[in-house]
C-alpha positions, 0 to 999 in steps of 0.5 A, a space after each residue: 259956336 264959331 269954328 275956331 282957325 287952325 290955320 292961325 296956329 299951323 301957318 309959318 311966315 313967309 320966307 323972305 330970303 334965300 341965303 347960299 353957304 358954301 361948305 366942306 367935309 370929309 369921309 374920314 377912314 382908317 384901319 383896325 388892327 384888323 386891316 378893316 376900314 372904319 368910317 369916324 361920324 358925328 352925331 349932331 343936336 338932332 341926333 343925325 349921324 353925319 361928317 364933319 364940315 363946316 363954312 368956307 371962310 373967306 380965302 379959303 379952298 374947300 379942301 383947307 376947309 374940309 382939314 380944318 374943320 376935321 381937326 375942330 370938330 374931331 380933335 384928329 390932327 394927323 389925317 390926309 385928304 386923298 381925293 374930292 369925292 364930290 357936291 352935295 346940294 341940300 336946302 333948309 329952313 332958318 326962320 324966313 330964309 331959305 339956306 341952300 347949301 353946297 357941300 363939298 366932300 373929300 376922302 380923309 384917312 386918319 393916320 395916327 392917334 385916331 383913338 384919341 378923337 374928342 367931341 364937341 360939345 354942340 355933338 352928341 357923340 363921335 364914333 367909329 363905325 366899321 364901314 357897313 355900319 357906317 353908310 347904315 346909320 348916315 342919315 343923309 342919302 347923298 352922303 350915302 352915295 359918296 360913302 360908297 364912292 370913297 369905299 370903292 376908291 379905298 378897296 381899289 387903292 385908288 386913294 391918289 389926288 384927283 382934278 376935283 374941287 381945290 
């Protein structure tokens, strides 16, 4: 009897290309009732909590981007970008492309209304964590790492605009 060729069942096409996205999003912070920082996060279709972002349309700065796909993706409308907190470069891939992506990350404070946050339908859900919380169930370490940064930004009162990426 012939071996049968697993390989033929396991081996993925080659890729054929590399395509660059260019995005941006935001850590977006408030305080309870109790003066507690909160982190907001989505859960994606692979149930990963994450930001919110999105593409860079053309014409666009990273931070407009970061505001409106805030607003898309959360249905906050009263929020402040303070600061650029940083790149993040992550790879996937599509089919036979290679995506590499950078995202570009701000420190966002939700002002008002921030009980009335609504999910899209592409999400899993959409929550409120309190800030320990939060930086335990992102799922992506890099994001991790700019959480801690916007934390410390917040716990120092240095939530001004910096020189970052505009």
């Amino acid at each position: 009897m012939k071996t049968p060729d697993f390989k033929k069942y396991f081996k993925r096409p080659a890729i054929q290309e590399v395509l660059r996205e260019n995005t941006a999003g935001g850590v977006i912070f408030r305080r309870n009732s109790n003066n507690e920082v909160e982190i907001l996060m989505i859960q994606d279709a692979k149930d990963r909590w994450t930001i919110p972002k999105g593409h860079i349309e053309e014409g666009e700065k990273p931070d407009e981007t970061a505001k409106r796909e805030i607003e898309e993706e959360t249905g906050l409308k009263d929020i402040k970008i303070h600061r650029w907190l940083g790149k993040v470069n992550f790879q996937y891939r599509r089919q036979q492309s290679l995506v590499l992506i950078a995202m570009q990350v701000y420190l966002v404070e939700a002002l008002k209304n921030t009980d009335k946050v609504i999910k899209e339908d592409w999400m899993n859900d959409i929550k409120w964590f309190p800030a320990m919380e939060a930086l335990d169930k992102i799922e992506y370490e890099d994001i991790g790492k700019l959480f801690l940064l916007g934390m410390k930004r917040i716990r120092n009162g240095k939530l001004g605009m910096n020189k970052g990426q505009n």
